[in-house]
C-alpha positions as MATLAB code, in Angstrom:
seq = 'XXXXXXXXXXXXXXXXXXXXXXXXXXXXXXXXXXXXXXXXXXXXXXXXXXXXXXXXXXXXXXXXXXXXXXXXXXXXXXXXXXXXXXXXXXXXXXXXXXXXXXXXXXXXXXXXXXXXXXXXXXXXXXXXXXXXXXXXXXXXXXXXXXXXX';
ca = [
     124.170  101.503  113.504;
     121.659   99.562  111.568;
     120.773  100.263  108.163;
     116.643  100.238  107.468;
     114.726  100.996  104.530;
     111.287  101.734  105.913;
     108.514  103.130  103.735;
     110.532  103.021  101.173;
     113.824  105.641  102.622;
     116.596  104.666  103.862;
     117.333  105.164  107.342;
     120.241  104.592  109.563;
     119.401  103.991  113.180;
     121.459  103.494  116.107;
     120.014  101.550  118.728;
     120.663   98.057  120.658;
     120.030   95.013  118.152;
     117.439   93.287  120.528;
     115.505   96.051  120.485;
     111.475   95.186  119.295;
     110.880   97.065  115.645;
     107.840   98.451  117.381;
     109.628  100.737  119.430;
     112.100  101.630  116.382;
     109.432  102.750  114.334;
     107.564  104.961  117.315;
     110.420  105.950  119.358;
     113.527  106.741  117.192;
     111.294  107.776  114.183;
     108.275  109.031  115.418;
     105.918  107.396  113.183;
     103.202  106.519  115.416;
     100.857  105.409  113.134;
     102.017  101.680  114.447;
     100.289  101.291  117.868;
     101.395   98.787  120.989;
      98.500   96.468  122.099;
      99.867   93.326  123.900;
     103.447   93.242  123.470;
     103.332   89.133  122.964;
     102.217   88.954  119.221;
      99.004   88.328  119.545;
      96.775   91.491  119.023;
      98.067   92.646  115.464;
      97.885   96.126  116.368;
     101.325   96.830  115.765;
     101.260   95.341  112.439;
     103.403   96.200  109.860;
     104.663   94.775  106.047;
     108.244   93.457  105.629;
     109.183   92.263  102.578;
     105.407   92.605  101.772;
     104.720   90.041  104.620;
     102.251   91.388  107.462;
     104.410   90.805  110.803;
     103.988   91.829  114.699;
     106.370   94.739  114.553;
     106.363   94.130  118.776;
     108.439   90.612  118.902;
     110.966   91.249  115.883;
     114.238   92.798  116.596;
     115.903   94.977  114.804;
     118.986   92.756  114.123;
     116.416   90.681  112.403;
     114.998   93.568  109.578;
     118.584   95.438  108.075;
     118.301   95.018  104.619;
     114.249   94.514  104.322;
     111.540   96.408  103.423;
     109.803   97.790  106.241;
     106.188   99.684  105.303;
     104.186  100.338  108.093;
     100.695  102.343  107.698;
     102.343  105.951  107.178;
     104.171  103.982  104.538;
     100.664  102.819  102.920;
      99.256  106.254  101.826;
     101.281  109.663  102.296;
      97.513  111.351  102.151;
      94.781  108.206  103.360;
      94.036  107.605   99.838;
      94.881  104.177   99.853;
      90.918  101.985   98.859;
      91.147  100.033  102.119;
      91.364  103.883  104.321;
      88.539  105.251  102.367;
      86.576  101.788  103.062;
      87.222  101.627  106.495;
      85.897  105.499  106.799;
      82.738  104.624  104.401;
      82.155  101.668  106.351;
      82.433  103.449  109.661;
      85.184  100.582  111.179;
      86.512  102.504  113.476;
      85.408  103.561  116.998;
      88.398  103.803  119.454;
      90.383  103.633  116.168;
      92.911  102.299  117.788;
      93.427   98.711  116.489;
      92.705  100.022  113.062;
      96.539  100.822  111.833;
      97.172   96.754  112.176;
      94.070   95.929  111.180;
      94.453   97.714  107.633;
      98.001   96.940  107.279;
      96.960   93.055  107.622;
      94.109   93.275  105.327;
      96.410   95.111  102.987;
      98.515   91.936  102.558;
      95.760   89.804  101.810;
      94.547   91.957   99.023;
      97.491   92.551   97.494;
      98.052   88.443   97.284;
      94.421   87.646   96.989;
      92.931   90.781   95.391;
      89.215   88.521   95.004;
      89.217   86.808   98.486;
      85.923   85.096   99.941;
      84.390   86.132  103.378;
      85.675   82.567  104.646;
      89.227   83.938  103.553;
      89.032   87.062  105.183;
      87.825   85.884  108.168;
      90.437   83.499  108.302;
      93.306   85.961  107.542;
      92.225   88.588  109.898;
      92.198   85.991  112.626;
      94.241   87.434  115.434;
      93.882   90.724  114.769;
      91.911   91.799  117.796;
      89.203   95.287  117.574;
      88.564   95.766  121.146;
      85.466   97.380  119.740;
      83.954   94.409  118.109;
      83.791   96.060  114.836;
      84.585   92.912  112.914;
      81.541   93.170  110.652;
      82.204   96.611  109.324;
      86.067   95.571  108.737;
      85.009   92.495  106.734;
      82.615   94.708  104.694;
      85.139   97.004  103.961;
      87.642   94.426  103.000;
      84.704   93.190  100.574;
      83.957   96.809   99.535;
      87.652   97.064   98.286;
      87.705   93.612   96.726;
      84.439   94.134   94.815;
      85.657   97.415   93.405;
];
């Protein structure tokens, strides 16, 4: 049994220490917010915050997490009323919606370091997080929207 504290509870969970956080979080806890893209890292959809730093919930184990703090997007907002969901709705981001969970969880990060970040910097931190929609000008506007407010 491995102790978590994800979204700020504390949760015991009983499950095989190389198994991927990703499937923790939608399998034995049903929060599905989290989605699986690739399953190698490099899509960002199943991102998540531990310890505050945005990680592919996909390649860490769940050895690797007892002890941290896990926050994934259900963890964010209990109601959506977190600035960077109402952005991405005023901006229209989504369309398939289904990057979107990683996509505000990694852009969370960045404002909460960098509350006053330039386009250049958000370009360069969202790098990697993949919108099979091509909707990469509305999330950079809604980044901006939040960081200008």
């Amino acid at each position: 049994m491995t102790m978590l504290t994800i979204n700020g509870k504390s949760i015991d969970v009983t499950a095989d220490a190389d198994t991927p956080l990703l499937w923790i979080i939608r399998e034995h806890l049903k929060l599905t917010g989290t989605k699986f893209g690739c399953g190698i890292a490099q899509c960002g959809a199943c991102t998540v915050h531990i310890d505050g730093e945005p990680v592919r919930s996909c390649s860490v184990l769940l050895s690797s997490v007892a002890g941290k703090a896990i926050t994934t997007i259900e963890g964010l907002s209990s109601d959506s009323s977190h600035p960077l969901q109402k952005a991405w709705i005023a901006e229209q981001v989504p369309q398939c919606g289904y990057c979107q969970s990683g996509q505000i969880m990694q852009a969370a990060a960045l404002l909460k370091k960098n509350p006053k970040p330039t386009r250049e910097q958000i370009v360069q931190h969202m790098d990697g997080n993949i919108c099979r929609c091509g909707t990469y000008s509305r999330i950079i506007a809604a980044i901006q929207s939040v960081a200008g407010a």
